[in-house]
C-alpha positions as CSV (number, residue, x, y, z in Angstrom):
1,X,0.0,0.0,0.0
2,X,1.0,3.3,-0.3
3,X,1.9,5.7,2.4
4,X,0.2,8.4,3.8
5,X,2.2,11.4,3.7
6,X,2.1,15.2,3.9
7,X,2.6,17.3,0.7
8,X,5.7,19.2,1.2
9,X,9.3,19.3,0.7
10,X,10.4,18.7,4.4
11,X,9.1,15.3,4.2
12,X,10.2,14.3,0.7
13,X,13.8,14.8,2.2
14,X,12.4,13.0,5.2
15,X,11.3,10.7,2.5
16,X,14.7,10.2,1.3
17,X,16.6,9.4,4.6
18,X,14.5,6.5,5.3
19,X,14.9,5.1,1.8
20,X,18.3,4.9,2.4
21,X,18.3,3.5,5.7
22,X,16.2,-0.3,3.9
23,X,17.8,-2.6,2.1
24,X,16.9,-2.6,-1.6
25,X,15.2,-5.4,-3.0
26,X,14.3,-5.4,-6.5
27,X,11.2,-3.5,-7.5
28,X,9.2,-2.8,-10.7
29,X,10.4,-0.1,-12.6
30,X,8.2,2.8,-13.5
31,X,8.4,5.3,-16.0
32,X,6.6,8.9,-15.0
33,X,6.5,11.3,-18.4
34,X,5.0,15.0,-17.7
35,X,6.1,18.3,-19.0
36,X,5.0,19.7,-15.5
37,X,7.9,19.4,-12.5
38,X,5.1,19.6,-9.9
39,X,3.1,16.3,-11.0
40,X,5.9,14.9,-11.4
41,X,7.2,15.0,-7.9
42,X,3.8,14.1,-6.8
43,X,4.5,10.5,-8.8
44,X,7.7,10.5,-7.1
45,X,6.5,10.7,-3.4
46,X,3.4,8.8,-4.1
47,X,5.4,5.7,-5.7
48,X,9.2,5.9,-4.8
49,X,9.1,3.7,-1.7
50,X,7.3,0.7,-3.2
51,X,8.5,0.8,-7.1
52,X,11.8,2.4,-8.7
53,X,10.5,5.6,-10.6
54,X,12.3,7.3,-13.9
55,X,11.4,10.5,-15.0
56,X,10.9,12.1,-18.7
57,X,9.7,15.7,-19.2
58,X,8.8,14.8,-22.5
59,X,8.0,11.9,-25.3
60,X,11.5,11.7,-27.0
61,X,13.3,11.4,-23.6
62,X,11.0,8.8,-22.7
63,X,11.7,7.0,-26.0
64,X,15.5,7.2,-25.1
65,X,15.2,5.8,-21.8
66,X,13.0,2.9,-23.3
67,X,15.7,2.1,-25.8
68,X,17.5,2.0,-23.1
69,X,16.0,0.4,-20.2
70,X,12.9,-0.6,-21.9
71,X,13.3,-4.2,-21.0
72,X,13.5,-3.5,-17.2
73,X,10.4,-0.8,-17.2
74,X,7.0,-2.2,-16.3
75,X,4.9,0.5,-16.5
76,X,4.5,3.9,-18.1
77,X,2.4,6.8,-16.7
78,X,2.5,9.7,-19.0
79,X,0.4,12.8,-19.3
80,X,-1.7,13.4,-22.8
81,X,-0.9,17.2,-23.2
82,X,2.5,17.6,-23.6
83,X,4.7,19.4,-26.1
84,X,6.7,17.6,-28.9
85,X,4.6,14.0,-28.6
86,X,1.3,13.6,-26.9
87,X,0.8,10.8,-24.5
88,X,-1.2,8.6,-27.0
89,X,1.3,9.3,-29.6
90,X,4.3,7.6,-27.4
91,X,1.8,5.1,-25.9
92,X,1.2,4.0,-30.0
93,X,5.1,4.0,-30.2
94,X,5.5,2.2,-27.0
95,X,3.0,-0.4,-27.9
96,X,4.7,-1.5,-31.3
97,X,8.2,-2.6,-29.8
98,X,7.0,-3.2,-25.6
99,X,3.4,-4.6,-25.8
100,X,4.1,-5.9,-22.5
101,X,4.3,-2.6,-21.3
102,X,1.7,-1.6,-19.0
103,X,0.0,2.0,-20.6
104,X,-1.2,4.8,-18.1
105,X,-2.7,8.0,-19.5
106,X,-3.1,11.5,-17.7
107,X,-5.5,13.6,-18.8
108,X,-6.7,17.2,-17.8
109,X,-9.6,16.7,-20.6
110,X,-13.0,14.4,-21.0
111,X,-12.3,14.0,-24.2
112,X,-14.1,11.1,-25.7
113,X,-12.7,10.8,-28.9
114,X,-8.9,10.8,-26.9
115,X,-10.1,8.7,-24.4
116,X,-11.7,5.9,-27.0
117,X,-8.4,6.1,-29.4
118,X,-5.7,5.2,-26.3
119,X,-8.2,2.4,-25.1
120,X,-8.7,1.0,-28.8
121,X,-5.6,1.6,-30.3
122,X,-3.0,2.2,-27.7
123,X,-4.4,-0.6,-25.6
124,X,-4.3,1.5,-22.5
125,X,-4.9,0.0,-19.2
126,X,-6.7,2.9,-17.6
127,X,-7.2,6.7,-17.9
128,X,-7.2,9.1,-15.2
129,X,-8.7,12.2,-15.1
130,X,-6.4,15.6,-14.0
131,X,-6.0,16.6,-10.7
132,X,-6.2,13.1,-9.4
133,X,-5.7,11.9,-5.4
134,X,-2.2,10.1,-4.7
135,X,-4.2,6.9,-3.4
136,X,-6.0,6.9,-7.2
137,X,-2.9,6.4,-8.6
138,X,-1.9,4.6,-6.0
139,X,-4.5,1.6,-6.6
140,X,-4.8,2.1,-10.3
141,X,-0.7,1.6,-10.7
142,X,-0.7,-2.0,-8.1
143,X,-3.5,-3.4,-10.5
144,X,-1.2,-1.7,-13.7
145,X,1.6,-3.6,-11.7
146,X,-0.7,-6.9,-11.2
147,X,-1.7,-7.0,-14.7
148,X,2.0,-6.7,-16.1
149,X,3.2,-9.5,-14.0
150,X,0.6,-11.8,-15.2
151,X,0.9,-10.9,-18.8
152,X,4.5,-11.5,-18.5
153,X,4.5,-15.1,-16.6
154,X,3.9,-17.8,-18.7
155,X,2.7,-19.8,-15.8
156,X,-0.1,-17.7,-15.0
157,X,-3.4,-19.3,-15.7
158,X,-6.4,-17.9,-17.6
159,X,-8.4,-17.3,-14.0
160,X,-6.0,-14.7,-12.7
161,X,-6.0,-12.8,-15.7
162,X,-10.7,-13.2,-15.3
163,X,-9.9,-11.6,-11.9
164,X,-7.3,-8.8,-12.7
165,X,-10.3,-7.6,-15.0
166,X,-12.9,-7.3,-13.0
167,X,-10.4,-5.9,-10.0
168,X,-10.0,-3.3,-12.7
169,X,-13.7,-3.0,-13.6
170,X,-14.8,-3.1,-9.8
171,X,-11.6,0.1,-9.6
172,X,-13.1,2.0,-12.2
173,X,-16.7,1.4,-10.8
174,X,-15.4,2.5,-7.3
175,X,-13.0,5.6,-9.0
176,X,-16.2,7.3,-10.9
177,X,-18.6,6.3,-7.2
178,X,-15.9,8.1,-5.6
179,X,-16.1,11.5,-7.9
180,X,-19.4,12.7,-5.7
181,X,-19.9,12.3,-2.2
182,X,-23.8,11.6,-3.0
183,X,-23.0,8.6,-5.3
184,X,-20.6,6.4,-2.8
185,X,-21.7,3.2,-3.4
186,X,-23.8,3.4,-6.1
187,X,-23.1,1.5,-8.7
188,X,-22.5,-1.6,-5.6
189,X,-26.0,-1.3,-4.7
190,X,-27.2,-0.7,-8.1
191,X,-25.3,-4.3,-8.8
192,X,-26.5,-6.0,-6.2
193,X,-30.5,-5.1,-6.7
194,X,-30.0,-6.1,-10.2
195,X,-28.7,-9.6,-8.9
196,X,-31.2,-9.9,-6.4
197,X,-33.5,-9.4,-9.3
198,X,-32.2,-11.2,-11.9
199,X,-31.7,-14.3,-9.7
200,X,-35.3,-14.9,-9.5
201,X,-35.3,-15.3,-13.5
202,X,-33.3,-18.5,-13.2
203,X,-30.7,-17.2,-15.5
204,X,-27.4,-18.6,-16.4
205,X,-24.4,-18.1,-14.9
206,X,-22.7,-16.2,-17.7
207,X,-25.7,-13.8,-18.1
208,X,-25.5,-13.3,-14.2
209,X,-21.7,-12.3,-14.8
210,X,-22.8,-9.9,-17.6
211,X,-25.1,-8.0,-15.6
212,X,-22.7,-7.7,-12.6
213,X,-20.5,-6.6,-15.4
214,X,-23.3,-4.3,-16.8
215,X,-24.0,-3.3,-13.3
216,X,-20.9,-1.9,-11.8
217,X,-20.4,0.0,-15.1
218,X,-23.4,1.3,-15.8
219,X,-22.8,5.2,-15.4
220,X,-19.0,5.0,-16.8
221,X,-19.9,7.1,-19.9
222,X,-20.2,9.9,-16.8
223,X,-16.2,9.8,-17.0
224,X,-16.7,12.2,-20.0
225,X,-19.1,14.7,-18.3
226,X,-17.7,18.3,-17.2
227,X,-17.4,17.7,-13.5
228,X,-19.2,21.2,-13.1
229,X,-22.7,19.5,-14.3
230,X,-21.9,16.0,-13.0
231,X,-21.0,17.6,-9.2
232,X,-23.9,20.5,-9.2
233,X,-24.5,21.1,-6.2
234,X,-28.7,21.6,-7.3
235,X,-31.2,20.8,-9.9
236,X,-29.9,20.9,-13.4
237,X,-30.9,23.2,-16.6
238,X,-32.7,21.2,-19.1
239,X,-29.3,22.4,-21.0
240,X,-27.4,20.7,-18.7
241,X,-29.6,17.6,-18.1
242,X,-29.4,17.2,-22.1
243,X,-25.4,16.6,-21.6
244,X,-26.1,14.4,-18.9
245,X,-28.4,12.3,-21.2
246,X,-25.2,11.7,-23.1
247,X,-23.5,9.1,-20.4
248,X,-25.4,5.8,-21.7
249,X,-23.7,5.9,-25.1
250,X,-20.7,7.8,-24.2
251,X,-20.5,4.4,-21.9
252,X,-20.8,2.2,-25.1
253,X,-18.5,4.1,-27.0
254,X,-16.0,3.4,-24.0
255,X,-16.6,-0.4,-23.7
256,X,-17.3,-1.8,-27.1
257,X,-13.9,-1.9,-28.3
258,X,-12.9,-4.1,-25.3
259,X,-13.7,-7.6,-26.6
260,X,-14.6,-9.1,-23.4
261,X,-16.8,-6.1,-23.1
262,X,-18.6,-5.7,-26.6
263,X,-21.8,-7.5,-26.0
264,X,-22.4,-5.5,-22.9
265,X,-22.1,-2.3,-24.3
266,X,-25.7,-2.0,-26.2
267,X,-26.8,-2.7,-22.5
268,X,-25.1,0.0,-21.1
269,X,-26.5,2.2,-24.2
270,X,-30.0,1.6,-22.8
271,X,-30.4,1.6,-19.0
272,X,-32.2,5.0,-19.6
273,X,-35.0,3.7,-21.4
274,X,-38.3,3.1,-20.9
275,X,-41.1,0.5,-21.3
276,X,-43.4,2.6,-22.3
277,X,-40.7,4.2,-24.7
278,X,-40.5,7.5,-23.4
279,X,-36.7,7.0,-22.2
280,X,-33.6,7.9,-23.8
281,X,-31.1,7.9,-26.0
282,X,-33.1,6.0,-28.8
283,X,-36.7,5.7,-27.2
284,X,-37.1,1.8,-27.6
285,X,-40.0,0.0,-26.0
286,X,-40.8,-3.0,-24.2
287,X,-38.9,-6.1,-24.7
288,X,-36.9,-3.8,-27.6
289,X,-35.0,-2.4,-24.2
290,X,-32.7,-6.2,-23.7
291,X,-33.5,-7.7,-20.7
292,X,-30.2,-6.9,-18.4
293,X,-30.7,-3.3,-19.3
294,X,-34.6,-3.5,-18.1
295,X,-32.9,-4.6,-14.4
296,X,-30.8,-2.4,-14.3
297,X,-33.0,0.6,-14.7
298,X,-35.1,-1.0,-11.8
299,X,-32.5,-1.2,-9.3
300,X,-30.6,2.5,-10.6
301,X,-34.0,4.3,-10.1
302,X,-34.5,2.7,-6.7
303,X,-30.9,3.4,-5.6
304,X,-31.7,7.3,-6.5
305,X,-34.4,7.4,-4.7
306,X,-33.1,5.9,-1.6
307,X,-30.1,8.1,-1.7
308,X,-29.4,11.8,-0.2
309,X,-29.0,14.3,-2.8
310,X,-27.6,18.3,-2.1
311,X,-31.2,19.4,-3.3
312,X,-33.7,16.6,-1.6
313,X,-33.6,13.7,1.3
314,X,-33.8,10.2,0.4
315,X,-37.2,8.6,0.3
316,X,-37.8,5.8,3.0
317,X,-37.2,2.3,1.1
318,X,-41.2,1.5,1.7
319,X,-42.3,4.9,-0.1
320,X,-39.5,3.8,-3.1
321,X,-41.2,0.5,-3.4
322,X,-44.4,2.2,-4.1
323,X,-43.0,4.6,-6.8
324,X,-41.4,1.6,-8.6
325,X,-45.0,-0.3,-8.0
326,X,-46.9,3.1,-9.7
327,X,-44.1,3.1,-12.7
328,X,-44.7,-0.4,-13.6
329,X,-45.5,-0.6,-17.0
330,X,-44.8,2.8,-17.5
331,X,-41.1,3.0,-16.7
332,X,-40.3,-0.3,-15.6
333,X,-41.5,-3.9,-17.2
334,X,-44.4,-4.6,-15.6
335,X,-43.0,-8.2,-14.5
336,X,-39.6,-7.6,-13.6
337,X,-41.4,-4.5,-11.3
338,X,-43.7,-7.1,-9.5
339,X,-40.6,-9.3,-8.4
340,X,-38.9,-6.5,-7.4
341,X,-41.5,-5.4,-4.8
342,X,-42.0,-9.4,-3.9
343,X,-38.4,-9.5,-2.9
344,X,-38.5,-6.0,-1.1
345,X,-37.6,-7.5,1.9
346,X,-34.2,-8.9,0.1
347,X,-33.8,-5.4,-1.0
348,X,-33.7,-3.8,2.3
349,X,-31.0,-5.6,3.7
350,X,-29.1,-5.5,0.9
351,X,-29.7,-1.3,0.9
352,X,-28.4,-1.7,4.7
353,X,-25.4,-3.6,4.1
354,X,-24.4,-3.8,1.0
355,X,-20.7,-4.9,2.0
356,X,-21.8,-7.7,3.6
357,X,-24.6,-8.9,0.6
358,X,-21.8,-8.3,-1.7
359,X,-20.0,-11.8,-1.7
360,X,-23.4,-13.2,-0.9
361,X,-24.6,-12.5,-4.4
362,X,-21.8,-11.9,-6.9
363,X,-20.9,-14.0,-9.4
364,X,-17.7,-12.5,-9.7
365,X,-16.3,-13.0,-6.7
366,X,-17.3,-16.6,-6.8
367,X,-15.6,-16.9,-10.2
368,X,-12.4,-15.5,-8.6
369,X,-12.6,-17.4,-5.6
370,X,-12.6,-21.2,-7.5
């Protein structure tokens, strides 16, 4: 884990006495690229005492310390804006002659198109968005670190590698939660309602994976919405809730060019629809809307109700049930809305302790734990 630490120069020198007092073992070597001094002494103190750290100010230098070094380096981190070579354009260059190379981009900008071309063609690990908490990177470079050491070992088998991703996916989920103090948790609960549901369907294991899958990345398209809408602190414009309406297929545009993703991303598309084909983006109707996405909208819509907002209190979980009862065949499918209020019971617990349900219900973490 990484240490906790106070922002200053007093205690990077502090920093380095005590680095010199342990015995080096050998570490993974990371390469930090930024054209800004200041971020890049905030890498250094966030990852010095648990990985060895070179720095780069700009594209070409990193290039000569890969030709260099490039066999030892595990990782890259690099910033997008930068003069002389963007960070997708030496992540493109990276990628042709160090595929193993683990890919990290920096980015002040919610960019889509950027954020789509270093996941599709760069074959970036993760994104994250500028200024970013030490503890972000902290977690995002161990599973960077994580994935690179299984990629590399040819004794790994195929289930680490299952449960890398979905570490990753449950990071991201808990990463965009994390952006809002009113959303903690959310896409957890919203998972485990549509579980809860969708167990009482009888449905395969591989379509229960999907929607945890579906569930826990429902609202990722919301990575590419200015923060200044997406952490209002009141009711939106109808200007702004028309850029909000954007997230489910910003989300698909994000996902589908991640093969193990791709059939999940229509889903993502329409968890704002309707039944009664009044939702949004492409109005569809009744069993038009697939099935996972018709849970999902159940358990999201419950989950916003139930939760605290800056402008209004939550609603009590029995006055919740009977909105989603009124909506039925309205918003909701009428069938999928009557088990949910037969199972409100289940529900309430799970809304209570969500922690505890989590390993109760997901098919993940039973997949992992095999």
């Amino acid at each position: 884990m990484c240490p906790n630490y106070l922002d200053n120069d007093t205690l990077l020198n502090i920093d380095d006495f005590l680095f010199s007092t342990f015995e080096k073992s050998k570490k993974h070597v990371i390469l930090a690229v930024d054209d800004e001094q200041n971020n890049l002494s905030l890498i250094k103190r966030t990852l010095r005492l648990e990985y060895d750290v070179l720095f780069a100010s700009n594209g070409e230098e990193a290039l000569k310390i890969l030709e260099e070094k490039g066999d030892e380096i595990s990782l890259v981190v690099s910033d997008q804006k930068m003069p002389i070579m963007e960070g997708t354009e030496l992540f493109k260059r990276i990628s042709e002659k160090y595929p193993d190379i683990v890919k990290i981009l920096l980015t002040g900008y919610s960019n889509i198109d950027i954020l789509v071309e270093a996941i599709n063609e760069c074959h970036l690990f993760q994104y994250i968005i500028k200024p970013f908490e030490p503890e972000q990177l902290c977690m995002i470079v161990h599973s960077g670190i994580e994935k690179f050491e299984m990629s590399t070992s040819k004794t790994q088998i195929l289930r680490d590698l299952s449960e890398l991703f979905y570490k990753t996916i449950k990071s991201i989920a808990q990463a965009l939660d994390a952006k809002d103090k009113y959303t903690h948790g959310h896409s957890m609960r919203v998972t485990l309602y549509s579980l809860a549901l969708a167990k009482q369907l009888n449905l395969n294991d591989e379509l229960l994976e999907e929607i945890e899958t579906t569930g826990l990345l429902h609202d990722i398209g919301k990575i590419a919405i200015p923060e200044k809408i997406l952490l209002k602190p009141g009711r939106l414009t109808d200007e702004e809730f028309e850029v909000i309406k954007t997230h489910p297929e910003l989300g698909e545009r994000l996902v589908e060019g991640i093969e193990k993703l791709k059939v999940i991303s229509s889903w993502l598309k329409s968890h704002h629809e309707k039944y009664d084909g009044s939702g949004y983006p492409e109005h569809l109707k009744g069993e038009e809307i697939p099935l996972s996405s018709r849970i999902i909208a159940i358990a999201d819509t419950y989950d916003a109700m139930t939760s605290s907002r800056s402008y209004r209190s939550a609603l009590e979980h029995e006055d919740a049930i009977e909105e989603i009862k009124k909506c039925s065949g309205t918003q909701f499918d009428p069938k999928l809305a009557e088990i949910f209020v037969s199972i409100a019971d289940e529900i309430e617990k799970i809304k209570n302790n969500p922690d505890y349900y989590y390993p109760i219900y997901s098919y993940l973490d039973k997949l992992m734990n095999k």
